[in-house]
C-alpha positions in Angstrom: 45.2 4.3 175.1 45.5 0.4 174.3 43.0 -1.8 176.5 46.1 -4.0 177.5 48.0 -0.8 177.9 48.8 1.1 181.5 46.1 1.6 183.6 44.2 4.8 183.1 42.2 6.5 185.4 38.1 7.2 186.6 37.3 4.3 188.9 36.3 5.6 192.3 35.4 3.1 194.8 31.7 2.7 194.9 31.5 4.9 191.8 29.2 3.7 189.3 32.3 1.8 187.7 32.5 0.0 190.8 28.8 -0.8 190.5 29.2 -1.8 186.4 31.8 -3.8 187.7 29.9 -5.6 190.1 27.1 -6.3 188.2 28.7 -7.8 185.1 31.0 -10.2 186.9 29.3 -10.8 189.8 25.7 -10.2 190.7 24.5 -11.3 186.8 25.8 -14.8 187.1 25.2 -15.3 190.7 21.5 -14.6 189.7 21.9 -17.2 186.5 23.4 -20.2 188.6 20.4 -19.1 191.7 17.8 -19.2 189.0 19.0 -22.1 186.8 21.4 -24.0 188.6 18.8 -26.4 189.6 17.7 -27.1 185.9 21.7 -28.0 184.7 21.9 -30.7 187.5 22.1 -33.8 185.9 21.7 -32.9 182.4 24.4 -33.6 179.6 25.7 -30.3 177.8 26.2 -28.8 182.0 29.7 -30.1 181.4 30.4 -28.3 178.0 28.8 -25.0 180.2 31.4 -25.8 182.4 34.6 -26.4 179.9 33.6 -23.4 177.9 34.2 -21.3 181.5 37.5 -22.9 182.0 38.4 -22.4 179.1 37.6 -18.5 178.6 39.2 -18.1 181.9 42.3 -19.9 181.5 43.2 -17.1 178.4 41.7 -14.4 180.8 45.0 -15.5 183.6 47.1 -15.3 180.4 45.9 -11.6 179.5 46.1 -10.7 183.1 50.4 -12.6 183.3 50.6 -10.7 180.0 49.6 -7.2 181.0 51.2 -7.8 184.7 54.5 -8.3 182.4 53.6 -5.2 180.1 53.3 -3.1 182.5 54.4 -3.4 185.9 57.8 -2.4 187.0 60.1 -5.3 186.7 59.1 -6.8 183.7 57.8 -9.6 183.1 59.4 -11.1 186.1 55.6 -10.4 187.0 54.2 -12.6 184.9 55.8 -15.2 187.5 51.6 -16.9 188.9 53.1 -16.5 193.1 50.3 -14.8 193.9 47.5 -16.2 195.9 44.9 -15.1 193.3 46.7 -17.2 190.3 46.6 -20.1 192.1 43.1 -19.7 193.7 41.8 -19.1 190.0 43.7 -22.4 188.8 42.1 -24.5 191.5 38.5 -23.0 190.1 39.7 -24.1 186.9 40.6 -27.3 188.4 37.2 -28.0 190.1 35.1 -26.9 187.7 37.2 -29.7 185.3 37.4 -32.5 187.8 34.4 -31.6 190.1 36.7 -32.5 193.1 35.4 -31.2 196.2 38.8 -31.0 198.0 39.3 -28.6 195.6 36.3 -26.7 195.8 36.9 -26.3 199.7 40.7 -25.2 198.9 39.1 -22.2 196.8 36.3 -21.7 199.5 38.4 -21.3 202.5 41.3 -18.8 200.1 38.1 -16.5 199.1 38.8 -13.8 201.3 40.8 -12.0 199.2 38.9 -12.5 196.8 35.6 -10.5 198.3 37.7 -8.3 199.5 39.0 -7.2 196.0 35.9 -7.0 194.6 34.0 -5.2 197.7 37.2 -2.8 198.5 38.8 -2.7 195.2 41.9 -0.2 196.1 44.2 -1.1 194.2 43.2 -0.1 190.7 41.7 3.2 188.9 41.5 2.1 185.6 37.7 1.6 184.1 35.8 -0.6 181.9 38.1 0.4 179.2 41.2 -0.8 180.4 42.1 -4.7 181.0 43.4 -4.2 184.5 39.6 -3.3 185.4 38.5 -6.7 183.9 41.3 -8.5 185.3 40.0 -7.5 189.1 36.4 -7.9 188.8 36.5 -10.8 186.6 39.2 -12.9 188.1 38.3 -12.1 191.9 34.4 -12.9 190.7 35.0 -15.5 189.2 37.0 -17.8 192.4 33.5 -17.0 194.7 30.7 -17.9 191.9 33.0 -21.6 191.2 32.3 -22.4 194.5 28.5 -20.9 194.9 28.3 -23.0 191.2 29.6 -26.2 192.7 27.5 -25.9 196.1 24.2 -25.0 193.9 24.5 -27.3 191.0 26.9 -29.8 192.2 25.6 -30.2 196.2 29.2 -29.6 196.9 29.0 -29.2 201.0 31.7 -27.9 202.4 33.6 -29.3 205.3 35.0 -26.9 208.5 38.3 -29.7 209.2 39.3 -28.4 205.3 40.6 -25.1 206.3 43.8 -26.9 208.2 44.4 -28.4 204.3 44.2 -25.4 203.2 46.0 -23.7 205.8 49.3 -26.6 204.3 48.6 -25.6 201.2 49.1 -22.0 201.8 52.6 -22.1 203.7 54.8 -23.3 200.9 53.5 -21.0 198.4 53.8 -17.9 201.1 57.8 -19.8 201.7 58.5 -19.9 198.0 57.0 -16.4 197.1 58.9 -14.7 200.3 61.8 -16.5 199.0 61.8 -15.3 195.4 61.1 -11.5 196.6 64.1 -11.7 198.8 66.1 -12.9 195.7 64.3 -11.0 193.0 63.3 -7.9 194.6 59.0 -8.7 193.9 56.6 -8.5 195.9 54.3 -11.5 195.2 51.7 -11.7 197.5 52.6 -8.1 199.1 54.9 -10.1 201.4 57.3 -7.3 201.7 55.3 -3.8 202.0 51.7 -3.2 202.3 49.8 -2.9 198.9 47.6 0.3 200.4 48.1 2.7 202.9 46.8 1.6 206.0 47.1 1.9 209.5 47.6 -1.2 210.9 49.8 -2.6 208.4 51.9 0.9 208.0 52.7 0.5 211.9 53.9 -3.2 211.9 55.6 -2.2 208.8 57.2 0.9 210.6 58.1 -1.7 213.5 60.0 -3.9 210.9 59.7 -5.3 207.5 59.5 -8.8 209.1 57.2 -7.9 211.5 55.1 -6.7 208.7 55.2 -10.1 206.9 54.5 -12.2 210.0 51.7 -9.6 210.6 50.2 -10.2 206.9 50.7 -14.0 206.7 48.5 -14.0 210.2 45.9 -11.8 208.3 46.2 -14.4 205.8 45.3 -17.4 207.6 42.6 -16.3 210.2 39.7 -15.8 208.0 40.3 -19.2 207.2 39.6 -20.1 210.3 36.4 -17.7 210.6 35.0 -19.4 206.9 35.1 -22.4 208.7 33.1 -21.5 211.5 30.3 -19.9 209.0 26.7 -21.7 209.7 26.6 -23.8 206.3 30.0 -25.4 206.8 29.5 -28.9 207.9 31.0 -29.4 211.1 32.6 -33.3 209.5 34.3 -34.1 213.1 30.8 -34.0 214.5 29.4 -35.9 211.9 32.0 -38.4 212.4 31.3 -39.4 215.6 27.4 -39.2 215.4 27.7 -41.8 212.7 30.0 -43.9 214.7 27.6 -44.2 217.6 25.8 -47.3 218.0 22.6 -47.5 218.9 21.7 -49.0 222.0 19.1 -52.0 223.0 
């Protein structure tokens, strides 16, 4: 069977494909930028580090487009980057170019998909010999370790008033994806039907198809809200008014 080909099948969820999955696109670098990030601040060839990542993982969202088109139903009307996940991995492309902070907070505060993906991966069955495999560990790994990266090597710190940003960047892309499944019968961003089978989102979608998107757009947005209330995020408002204070005589 091709490695771009359709998925084939062995993964179980904390298998030892799981685990192999893990390891290679997640725990291994998280342990390289712990152990060396503070050796690459300040130092001239961290950039070309940097541009060589975007760059391998700007051809890695064009294999995952191109398989998505291969070999999903509907073409390569799939192929179409509406997902949250495309445009989460285009912002860590984005940040890790521009080292823009804004940025790095938008990628922070969409991560919970992201964890989830890689922690609860349900959606696939293929294994280390299929791209799809890859795809999922490697592209879902890869949006968490650009903002640890930035944080540890960068002293990116991350503000809580960022999730409402994010929160307006979000909306239009949710708008313009539930648009385009309405007209082209997709399902970018699983706006329409519930990827898995599961409970809760089974009975709002059993109440109604929209009552099953308003349900997952809410799922959507809250652990924003939770990221921000996380112990390292800076609480900016606070700061804010702190600094303002003058001091008394």
């Amino acid at each position: 069977m091709s490695f771009f080909g359709p998925e084939n099948t062995g993964f179980e969820m904390f298998g030892i494909w799981h685990f192999i999955g893990l390891l290679i696109y997640f725990f291994i670098p998280l342990f390289l930028i712990l152990v060396f990030g503070d050796s690459l601040k300040n130092k001239s060839y961290e950039k070309y580090i940097r541009y060589a990542v975007v760059v391998f993982f700007f051809f890695f969202e064009i294999g995952i487009l191109y398989w998505k088109g291969a070999n999903l139903e509907g073409g390569f009307i799939n192929s179409i980057p509406l997902h949250i996940c495309s445009f989460t991995l285009f912002l860590s492309l984005y940040t890790l170019v521009t080292l823009n902070r804004k940025s790095t907070e938008l990628v922070f505060y969409l991560l919970t998909g992201s964890v989830l993906s890689i922690i609860l991966p349900s959606t696939i069955t293929s294994t280390i010999t299929n791209f799809r495999y890859h795809a999922m560990f490697g592209n879902h790994g890869f949006h968490i370790l650009t903002v640890i990266y930035m944080c540890k090597v960068h002293d990116i710190r991350l503000r809580r008033s960022s999730y409402i940003s994010t929160i307006k960047f979000v909306l239009p892309i949710i708008l313009i994806a539930y648009i385009v499944n309405l007209t082209l019968g997709t399902e970018f961003i699983f706006l329409m039907e519930p990827p898995v089978k599961n409970v809760i989102l089974d009975f709002f979608y059993g109440i109604s198809g929209y009552a099953y998107t308003a349900f997952w757009i809410f799922i959507t947005i809250l652990p924003m809200f939770i990221l921000s209330s996380l112990w390292f995020v800076e609480n900016d408002t606070l700061m804010k008014e702190v600094k303002s204070e003058k001091p008394s005589y």
